[in-house]
PDB file with one MODEL, atoms N, CA, C and O in Angstrom:
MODEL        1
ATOM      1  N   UNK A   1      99.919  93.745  86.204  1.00  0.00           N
ATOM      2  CA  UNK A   1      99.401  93.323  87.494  1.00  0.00           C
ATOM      3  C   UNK A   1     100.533  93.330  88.510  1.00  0.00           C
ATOM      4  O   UNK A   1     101.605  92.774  88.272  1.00  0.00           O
ATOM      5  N   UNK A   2     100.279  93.968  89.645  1.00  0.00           N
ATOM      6  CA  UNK A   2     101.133  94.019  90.868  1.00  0.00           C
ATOM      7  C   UNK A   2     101.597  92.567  91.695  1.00  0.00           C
ATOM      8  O   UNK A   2     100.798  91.638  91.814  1.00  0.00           O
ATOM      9  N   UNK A   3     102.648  92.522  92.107  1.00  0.00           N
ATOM     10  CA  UNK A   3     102.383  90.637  93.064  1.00  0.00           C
ATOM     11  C   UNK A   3     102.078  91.640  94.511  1.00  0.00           C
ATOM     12  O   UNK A   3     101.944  91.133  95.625  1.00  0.00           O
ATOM     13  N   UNK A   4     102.006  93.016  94.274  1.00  0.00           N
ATOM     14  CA  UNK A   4     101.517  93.438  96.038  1.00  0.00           C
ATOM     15  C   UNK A   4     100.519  94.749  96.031  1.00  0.00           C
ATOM     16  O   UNK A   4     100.480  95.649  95.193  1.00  0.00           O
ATOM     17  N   UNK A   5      99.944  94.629  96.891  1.00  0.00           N
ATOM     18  CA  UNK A   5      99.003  95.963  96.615  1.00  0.00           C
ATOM     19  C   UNK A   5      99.725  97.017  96.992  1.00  0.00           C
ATOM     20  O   UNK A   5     100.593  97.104  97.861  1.00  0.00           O
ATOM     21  N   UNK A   6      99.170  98.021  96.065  1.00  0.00           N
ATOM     22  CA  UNK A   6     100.143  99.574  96.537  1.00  0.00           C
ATOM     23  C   UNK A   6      99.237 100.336  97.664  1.00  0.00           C
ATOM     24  O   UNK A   6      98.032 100.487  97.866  1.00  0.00           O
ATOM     25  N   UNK A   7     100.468 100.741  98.297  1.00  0.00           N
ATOM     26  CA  UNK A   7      99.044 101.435  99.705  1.00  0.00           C
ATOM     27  C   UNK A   7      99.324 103.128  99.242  1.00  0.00           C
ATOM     28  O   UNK A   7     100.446 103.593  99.040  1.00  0.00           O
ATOM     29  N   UNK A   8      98.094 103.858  99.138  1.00  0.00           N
ATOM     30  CA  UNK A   8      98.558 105.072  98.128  1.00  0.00           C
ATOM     31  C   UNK A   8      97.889 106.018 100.143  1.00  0.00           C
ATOM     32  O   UNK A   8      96.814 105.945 100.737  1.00  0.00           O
ATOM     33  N   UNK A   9      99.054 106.666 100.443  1.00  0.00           N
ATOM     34  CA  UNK A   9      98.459 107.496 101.968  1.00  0.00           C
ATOM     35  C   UNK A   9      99.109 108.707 101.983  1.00  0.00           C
ATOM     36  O   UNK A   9     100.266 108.977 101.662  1.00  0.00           O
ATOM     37  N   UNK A  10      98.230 109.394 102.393  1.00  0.00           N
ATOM     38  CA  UNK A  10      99.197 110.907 102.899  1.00  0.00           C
ATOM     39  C   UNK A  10      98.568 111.698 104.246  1.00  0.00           C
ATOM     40  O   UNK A  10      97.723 111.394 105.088  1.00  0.00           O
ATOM     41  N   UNK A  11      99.341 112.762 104.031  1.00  0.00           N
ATOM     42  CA  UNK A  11      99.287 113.353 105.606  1.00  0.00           C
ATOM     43  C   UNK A  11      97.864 113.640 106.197  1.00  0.00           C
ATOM     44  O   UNK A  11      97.436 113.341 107.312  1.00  0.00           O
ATOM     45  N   UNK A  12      97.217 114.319 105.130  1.00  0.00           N
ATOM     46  CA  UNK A  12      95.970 114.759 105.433  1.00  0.00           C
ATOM     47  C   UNK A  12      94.884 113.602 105.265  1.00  0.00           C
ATOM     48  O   UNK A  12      93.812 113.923 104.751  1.00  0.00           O
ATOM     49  N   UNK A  13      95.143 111.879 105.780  1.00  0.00           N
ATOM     50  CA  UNK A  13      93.995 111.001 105.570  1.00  0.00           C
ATOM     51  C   UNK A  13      93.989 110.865 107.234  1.00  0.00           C
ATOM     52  O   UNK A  13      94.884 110.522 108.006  1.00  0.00           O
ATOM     53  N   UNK A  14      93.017 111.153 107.395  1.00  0.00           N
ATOM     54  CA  UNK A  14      92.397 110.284 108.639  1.00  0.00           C
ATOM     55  C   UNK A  14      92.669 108.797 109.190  1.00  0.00           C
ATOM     56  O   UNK A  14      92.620 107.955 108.292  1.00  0.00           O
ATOM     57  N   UNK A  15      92.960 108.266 110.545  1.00  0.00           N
ATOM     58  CA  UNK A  15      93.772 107.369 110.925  1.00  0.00           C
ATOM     59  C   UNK A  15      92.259 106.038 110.681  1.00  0.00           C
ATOM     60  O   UNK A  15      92.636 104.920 110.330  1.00  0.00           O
ATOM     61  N   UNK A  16      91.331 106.156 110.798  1.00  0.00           N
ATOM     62  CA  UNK A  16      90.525 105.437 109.527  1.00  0.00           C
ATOM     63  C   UNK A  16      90.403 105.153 108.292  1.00  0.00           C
ATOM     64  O   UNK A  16      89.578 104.359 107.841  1.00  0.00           O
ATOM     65  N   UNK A  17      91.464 105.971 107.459  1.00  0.00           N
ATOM     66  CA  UNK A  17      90.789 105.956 106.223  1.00  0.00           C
ATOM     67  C   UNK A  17      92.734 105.512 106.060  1.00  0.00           C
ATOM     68  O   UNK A  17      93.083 105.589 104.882  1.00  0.00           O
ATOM     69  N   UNK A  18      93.427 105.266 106.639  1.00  0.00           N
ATOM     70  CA  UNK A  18      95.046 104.510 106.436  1.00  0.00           C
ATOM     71  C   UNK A  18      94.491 103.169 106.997  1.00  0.00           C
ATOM     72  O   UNK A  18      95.001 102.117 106.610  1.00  0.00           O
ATOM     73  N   UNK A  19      93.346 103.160 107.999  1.00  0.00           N
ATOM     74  CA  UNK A  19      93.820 101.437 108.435  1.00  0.00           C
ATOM     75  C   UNK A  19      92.740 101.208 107.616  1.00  0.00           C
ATOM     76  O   UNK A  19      92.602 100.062 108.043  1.00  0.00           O
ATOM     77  N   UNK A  20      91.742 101.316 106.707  1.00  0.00           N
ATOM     78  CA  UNK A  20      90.733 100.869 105.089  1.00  0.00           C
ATOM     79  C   UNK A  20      91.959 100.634 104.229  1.00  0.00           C
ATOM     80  O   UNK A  20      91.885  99.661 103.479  1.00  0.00           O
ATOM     81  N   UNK A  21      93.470 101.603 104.195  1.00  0.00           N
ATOM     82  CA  UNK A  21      94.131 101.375 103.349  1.00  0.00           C
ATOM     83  C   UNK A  21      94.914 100.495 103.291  1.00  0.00           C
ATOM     84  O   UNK A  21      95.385 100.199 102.193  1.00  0.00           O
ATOM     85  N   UNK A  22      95.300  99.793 104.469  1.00  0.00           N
ATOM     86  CA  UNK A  22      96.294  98.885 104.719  1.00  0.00           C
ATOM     87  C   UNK A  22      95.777  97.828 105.064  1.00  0.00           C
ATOM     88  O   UNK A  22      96.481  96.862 105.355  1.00  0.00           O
ATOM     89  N   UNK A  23      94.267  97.776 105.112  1.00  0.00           N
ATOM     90  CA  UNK A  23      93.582  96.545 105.487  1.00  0.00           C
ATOM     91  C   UNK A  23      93.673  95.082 104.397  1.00  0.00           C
ATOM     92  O   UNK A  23      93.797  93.917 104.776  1.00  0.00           O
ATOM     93  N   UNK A  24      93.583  95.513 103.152  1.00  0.00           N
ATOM     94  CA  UNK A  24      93.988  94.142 101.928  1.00  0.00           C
ATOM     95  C   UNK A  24      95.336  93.844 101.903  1.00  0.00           C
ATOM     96  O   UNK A  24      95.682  92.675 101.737  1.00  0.00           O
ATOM     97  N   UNK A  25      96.258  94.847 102.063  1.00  0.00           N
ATOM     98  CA  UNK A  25      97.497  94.472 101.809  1.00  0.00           C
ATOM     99  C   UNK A  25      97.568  93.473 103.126  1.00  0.00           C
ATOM    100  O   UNK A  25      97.530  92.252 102.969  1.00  0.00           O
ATOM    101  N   UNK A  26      97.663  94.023 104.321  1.00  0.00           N
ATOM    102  CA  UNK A  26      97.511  92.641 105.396  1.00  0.00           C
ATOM    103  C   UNK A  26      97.144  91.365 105.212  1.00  0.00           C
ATOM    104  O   UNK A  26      97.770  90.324 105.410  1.00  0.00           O
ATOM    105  N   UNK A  27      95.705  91.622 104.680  1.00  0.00           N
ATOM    106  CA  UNK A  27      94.959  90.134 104.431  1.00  0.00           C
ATOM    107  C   UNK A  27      96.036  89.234 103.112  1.00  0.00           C
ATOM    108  O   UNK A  27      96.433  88.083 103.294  1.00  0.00           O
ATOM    109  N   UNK A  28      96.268  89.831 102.183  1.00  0.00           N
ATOM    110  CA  UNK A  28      96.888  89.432 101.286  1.00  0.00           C
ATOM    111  C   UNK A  28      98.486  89.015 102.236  1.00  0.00           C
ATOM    112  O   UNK A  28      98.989  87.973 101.816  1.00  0.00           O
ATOM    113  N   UNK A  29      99.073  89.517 103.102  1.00  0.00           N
ATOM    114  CA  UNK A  29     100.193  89.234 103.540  1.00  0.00           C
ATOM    115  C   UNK A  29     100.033  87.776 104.625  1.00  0.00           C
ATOM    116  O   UNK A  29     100.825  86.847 104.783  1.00  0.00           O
ATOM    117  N   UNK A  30      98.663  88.033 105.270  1.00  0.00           N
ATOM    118  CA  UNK A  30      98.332  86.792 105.994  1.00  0.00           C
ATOM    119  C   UNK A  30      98.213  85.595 104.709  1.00  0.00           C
ATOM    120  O   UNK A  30      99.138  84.797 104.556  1.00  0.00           O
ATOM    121  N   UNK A  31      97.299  85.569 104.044  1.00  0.00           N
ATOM    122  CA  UNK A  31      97.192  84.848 102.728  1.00  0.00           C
ATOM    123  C   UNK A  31      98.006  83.980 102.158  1.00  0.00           C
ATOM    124  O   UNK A  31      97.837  82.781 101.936  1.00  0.00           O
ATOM    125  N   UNK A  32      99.106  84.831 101.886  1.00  0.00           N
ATOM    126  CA  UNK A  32     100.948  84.673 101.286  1.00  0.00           C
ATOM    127  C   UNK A  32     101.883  83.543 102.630  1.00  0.00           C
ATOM    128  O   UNK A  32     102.571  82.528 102.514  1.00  0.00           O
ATOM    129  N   UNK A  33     101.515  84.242 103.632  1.00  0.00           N
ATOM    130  CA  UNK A  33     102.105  83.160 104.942  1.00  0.00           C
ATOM    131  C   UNK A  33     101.600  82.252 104.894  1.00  0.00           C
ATOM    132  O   UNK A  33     102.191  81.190 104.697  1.00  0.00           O
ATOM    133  N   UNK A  34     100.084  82.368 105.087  1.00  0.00           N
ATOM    134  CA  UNK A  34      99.740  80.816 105.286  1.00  0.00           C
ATOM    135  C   UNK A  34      99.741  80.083 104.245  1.00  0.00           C
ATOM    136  O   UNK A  34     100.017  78.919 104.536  1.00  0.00           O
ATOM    137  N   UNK A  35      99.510  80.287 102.896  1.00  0.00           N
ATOM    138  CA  UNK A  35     100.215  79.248 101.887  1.00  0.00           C
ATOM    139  C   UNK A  35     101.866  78.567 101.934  1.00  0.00           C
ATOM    140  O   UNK A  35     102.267  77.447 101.617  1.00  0.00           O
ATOM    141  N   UNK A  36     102.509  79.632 102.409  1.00  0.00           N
ATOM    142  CA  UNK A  36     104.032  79.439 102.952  1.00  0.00           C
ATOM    143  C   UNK A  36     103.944  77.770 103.676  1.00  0.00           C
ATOM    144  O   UNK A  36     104.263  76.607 103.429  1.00  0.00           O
ATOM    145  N   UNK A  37     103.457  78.383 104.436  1.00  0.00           N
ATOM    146  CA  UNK A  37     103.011  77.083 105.683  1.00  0.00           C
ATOM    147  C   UNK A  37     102.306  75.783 105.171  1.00  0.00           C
ATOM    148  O   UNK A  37     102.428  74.607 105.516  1.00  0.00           O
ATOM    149  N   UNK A  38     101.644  76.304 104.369  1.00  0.00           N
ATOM    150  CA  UNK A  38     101.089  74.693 103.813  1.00  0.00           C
ATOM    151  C   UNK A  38     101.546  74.107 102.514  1.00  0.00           C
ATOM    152  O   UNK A  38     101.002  73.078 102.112  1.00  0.00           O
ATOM    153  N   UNK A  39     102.725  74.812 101.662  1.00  0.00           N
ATOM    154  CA  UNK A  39     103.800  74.091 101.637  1.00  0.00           C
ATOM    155  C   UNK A  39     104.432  72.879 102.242  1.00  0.00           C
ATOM    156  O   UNK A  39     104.857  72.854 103.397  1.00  0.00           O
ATOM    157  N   UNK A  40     104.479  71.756 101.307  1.00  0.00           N
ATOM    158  CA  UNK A  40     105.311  70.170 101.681  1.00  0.00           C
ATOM    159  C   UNK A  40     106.366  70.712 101.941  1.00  0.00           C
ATOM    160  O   UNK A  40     106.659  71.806 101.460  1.00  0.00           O
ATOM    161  N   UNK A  41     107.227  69.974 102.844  1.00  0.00           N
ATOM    162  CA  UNK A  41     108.558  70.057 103.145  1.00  0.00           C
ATOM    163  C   UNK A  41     109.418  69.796 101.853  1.00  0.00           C
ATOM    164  O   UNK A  41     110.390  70.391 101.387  1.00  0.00           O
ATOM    165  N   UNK A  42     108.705  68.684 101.444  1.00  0.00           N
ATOM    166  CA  UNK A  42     109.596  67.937 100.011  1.00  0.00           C
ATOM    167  C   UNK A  42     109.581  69.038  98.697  1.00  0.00           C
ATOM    168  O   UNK A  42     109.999  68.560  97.642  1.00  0.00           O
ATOM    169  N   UNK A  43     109.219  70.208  98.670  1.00  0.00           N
ATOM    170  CA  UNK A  43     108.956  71.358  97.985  1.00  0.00           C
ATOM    171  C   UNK A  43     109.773  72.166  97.820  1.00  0.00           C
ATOM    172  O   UNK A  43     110.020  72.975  98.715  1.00  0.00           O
ATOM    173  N   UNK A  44     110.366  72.181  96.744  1.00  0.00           N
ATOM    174  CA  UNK A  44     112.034  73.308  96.367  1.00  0.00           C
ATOM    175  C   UNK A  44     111.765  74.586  96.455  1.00  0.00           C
ATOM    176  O   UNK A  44     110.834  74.923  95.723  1.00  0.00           O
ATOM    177  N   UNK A  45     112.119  75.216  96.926  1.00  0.00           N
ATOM    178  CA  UNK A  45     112.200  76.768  96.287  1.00  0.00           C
ATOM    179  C   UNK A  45     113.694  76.727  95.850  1.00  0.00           C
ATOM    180  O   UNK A  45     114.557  76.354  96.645  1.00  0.00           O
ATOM    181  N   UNK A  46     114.070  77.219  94.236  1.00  0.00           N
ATOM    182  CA  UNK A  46     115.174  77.864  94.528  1.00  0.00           C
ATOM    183  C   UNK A  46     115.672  78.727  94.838  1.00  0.00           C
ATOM    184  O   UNK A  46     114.966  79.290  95.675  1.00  0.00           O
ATOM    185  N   UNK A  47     116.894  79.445  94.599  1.00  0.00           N
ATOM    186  CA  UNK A  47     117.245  80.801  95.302  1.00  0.00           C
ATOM    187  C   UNK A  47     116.206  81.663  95.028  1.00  0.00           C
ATOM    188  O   UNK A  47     115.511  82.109  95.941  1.00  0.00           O
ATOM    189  N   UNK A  48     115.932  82.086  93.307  1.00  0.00           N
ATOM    190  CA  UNK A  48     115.264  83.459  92.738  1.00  0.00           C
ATOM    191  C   UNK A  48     113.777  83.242  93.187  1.00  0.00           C
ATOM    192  O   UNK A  48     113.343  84.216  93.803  1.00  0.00           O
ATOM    193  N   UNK A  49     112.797  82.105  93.020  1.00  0.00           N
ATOM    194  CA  UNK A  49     112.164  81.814  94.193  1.00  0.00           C
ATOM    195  C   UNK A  49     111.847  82.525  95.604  1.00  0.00           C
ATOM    196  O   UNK A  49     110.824  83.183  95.796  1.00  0.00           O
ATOM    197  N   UNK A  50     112.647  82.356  96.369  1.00  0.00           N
ATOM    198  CA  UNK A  50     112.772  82.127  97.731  1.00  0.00           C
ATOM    199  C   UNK A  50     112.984  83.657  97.819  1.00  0.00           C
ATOM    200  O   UNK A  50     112.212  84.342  98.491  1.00  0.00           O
ATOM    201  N   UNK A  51     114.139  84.257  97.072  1.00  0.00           N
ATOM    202  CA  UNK A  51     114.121  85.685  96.992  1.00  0.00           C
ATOM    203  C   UNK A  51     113.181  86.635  96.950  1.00  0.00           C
ATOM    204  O   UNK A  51     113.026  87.653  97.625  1.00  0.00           O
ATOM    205  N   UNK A  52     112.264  85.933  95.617  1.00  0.00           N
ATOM    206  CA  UNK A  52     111.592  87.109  95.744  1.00  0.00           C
ATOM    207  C   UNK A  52     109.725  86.651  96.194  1.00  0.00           C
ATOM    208  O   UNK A  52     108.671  87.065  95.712  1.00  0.00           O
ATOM    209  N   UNK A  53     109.996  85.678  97.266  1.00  0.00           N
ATOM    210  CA  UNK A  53     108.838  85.707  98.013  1.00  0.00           C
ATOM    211  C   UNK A  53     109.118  86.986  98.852  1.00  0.00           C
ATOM    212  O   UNK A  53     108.487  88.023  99.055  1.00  0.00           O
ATOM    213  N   UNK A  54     110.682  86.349  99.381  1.00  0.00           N
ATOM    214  CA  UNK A  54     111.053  87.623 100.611  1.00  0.00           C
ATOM    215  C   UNK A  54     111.131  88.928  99.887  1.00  0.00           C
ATOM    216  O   UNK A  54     111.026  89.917 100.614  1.00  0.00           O
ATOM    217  N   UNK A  55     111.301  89.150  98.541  1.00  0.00           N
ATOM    218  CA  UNK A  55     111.002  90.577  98.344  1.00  0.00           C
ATOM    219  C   UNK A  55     109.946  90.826  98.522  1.00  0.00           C
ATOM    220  O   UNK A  55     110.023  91.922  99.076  1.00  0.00           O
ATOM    221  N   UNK A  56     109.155  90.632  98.463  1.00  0.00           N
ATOM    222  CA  UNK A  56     107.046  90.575  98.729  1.00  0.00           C
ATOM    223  C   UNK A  56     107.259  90.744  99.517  1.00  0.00           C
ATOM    224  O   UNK A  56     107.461  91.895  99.905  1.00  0.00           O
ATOM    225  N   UNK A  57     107.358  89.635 100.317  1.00  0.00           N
ATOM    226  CA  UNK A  57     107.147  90.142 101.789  1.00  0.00           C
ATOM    227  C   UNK A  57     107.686  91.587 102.414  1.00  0.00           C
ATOM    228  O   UNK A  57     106.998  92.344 103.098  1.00  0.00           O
ATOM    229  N   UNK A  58     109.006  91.791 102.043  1.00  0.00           N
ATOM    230  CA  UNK A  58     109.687  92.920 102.843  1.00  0.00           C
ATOM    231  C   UNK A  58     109.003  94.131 102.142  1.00  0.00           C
ATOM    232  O   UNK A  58     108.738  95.113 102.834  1.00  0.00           O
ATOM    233  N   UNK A  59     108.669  94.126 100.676  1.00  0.00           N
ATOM    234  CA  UNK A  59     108.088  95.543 100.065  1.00  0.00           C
ATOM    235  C   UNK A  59     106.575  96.045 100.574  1.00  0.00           C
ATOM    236  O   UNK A  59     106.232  97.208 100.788  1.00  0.00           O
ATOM    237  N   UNK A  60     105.575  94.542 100.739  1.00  0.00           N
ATOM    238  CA  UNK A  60     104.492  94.925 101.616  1.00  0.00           C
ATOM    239  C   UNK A  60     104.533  95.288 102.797  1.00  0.00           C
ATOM    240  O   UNK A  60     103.952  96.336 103.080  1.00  0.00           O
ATOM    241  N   UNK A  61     105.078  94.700 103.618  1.00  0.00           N
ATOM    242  CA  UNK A  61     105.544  95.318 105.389  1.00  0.00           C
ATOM    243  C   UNK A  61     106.105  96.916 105.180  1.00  0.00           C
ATOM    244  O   UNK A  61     105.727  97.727 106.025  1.00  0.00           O
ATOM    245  N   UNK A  62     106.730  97.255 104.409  1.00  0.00           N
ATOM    246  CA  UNK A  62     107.634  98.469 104.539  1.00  0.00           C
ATOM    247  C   UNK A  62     106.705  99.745 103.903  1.00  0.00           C
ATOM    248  O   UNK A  62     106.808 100.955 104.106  1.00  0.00           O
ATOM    249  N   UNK A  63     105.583  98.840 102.895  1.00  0.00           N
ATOM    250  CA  UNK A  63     104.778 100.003 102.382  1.00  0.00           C
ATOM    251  C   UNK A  63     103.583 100.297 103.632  1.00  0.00           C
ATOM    252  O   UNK A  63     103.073 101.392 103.868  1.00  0.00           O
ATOM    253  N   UNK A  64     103.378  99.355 104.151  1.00  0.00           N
ATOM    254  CA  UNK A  64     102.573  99.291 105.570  1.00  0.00           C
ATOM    255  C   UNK A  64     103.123 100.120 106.437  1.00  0.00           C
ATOM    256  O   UNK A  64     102.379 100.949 106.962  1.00  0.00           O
ATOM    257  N   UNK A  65     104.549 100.098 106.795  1.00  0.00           N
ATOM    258  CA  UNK A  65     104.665 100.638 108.055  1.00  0.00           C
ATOM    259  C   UNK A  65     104.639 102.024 107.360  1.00  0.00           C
ATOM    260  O   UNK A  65     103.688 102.732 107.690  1.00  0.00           O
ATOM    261  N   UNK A  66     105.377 102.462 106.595  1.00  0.00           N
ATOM    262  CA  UNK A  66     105.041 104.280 105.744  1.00  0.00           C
ATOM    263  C   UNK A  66     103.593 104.365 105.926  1.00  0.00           C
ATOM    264  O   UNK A  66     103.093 105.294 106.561  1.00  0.00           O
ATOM    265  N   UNK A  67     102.902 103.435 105.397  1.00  0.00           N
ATOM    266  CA  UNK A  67     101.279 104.432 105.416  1.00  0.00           C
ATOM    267  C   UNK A  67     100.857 104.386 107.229  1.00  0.00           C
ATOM    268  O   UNK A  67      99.834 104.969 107.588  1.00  0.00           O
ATOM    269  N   UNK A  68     101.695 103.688 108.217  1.00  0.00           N
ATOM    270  CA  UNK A  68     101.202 103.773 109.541  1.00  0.00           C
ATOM    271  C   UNK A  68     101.983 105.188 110.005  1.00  0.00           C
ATOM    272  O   UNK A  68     101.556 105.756 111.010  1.00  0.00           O
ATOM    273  N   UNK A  69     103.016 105.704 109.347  1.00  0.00           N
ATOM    274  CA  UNK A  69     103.633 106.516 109.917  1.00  0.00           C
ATOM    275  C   UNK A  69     103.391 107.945 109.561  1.00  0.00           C
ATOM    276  O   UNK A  69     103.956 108.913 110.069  1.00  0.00           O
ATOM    277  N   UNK A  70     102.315 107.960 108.454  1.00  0.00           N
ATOM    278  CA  UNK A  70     102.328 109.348 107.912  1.00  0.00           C
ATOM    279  C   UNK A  70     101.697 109.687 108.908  1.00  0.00           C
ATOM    280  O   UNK A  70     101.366 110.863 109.058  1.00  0.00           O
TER     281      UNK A  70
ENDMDL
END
């Protein structure tokens, strides 16, 4: 099981059929924030934690912006 959805796009998809593709990974990225947020203050993350929320985060945004750019 993935912790992110894979956005699978190429040249020849229609600029409809990239924003169907990037549409869950978003929702799932809104999802991921707002649990962030409703997080207690009094709530640890440690480093490896904290790391690899931000790896999530940065690997979904970056697979997003590729499928916006093909």
């Amino acid at each position: 099981m993935h912790s992110t959805i894979e956005i699978n796009s190429h040249k020849d998809m229609t600029a409809e059929q990239i924003l169907e593709e990037i549409r869950y990974p978003i929702e799932n990225l809104e999802l991921f924030l707002y649990a962030l947020t409703k997080m207690k203050v009094d709530d640890f993350l440690n480093d490896q934690e904290f790391t690899a929320i931000i790896n999530t985060i940065h690997h979904q945004v970056v697979q997003i912006t590729q499928a916006v750019k093909v």
